[in-house]
DRENDO-1510 file (C-alpha; in Angstrom, 1 decimal, always signed):
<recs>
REC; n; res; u; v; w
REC; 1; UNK; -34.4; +71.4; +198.3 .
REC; 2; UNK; -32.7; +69.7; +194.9 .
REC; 3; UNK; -30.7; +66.8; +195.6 .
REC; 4; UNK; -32.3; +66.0; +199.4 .
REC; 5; UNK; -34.8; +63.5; +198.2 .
REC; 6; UNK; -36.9; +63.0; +195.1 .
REC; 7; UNK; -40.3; +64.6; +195.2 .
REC; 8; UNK; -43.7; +63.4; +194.7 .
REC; 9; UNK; -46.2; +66.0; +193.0 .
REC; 10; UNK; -50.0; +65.3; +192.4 .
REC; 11; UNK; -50.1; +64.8; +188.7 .
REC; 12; UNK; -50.8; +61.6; +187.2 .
REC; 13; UNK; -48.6; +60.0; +184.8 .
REC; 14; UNK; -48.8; +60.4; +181.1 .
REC; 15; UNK; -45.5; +60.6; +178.8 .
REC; 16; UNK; -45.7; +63.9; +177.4 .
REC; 17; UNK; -47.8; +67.2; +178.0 .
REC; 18; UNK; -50.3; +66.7; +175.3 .
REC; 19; UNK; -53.4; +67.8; +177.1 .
REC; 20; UNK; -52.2; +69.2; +180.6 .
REC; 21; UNK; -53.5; +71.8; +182.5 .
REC; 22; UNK; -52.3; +75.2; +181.2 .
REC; 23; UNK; -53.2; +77.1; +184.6 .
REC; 24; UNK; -51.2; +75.3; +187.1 .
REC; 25; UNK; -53.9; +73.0; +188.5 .
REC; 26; UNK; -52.7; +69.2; +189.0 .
REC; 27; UNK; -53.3; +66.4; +186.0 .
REC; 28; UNK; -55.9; +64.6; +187.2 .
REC; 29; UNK; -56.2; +62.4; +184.3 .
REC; 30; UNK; -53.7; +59.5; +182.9 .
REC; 31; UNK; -52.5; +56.7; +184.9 .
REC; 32; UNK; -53.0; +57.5; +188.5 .
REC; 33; UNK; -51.3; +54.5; +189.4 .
REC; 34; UNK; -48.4; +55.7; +188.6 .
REC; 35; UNK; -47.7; +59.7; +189.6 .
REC; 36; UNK; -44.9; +62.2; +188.7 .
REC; 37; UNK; -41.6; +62.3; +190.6 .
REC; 38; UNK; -39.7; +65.6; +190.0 .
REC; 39; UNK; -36.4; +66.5; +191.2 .
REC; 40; UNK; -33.5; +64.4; +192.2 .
REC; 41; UNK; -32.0; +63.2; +195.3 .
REC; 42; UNK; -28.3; +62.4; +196.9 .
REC; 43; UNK; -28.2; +59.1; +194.9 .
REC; 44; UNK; -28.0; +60.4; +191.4 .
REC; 45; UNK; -26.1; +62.2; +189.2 .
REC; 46; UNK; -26.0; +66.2; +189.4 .
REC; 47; UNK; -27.8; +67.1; +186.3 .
REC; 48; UNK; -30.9; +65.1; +187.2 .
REC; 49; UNK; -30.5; +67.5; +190.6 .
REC; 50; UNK; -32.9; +70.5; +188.9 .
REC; 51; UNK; -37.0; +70.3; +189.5 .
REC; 52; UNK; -37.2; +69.8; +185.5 .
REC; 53; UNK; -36.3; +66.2; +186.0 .
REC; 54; UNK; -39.6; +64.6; +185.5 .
REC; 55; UNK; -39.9; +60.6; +186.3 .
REC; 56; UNK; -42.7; +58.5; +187.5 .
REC; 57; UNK; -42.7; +55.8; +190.3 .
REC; 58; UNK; -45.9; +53.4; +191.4 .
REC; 59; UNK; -48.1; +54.6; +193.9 .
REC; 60; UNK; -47.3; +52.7; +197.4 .
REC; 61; UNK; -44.0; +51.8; +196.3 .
REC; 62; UNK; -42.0; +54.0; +198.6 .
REC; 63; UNK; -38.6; +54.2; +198.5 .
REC; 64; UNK; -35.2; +55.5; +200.8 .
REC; 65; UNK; -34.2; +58.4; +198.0 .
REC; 66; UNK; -38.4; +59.4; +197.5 .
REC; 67; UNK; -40.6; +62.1; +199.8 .
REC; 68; UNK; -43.0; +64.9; +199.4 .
REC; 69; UNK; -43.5; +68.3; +200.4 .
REC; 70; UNK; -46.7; +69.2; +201.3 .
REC; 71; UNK; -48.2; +72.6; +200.2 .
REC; 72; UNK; -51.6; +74.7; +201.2 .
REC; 73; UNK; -53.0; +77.4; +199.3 .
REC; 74; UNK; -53.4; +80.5; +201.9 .
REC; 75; UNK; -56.4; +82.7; +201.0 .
REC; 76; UNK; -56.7; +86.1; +203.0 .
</recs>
């Protein structure tokens, strides 16, 4: 999916990992204003193409290069 669009994830933003979750679960806490955009998308350069690339963009501000994939937990 690298280099389609730019993903949204769940996580608030805060500038480093000094605090996150260890397990997995999303970062709840920071500025939830802003949320974490990982990946990259057709417009950039290709070493911001890997999910590593970690950015942040305003919530409600959508953009043409920004989407999401939506994900469930399956429990049997």
């Amino acid at each position: 999916m690298s280099g389609n669009v730019e993903e949204w994830v769940q996580d608030c933003w805060n500038g480093d990992y000094e605090g996150a979750p260890g397990d997995g679960r999303a970062w709840e806490r920071g500025n939830c204003s802003q949320r974490v955009v990982r990946g990259g998308s057709w417009f950039d350069s290709p070493r911001n193409l890997r999910a590593a690339v970690r950015n942040w963009n305003t919530t409600g501000n959508g953009i043409y290069v920004l989407g999401f994939r939506i994900a469930r937990t399956l429990t049997p």
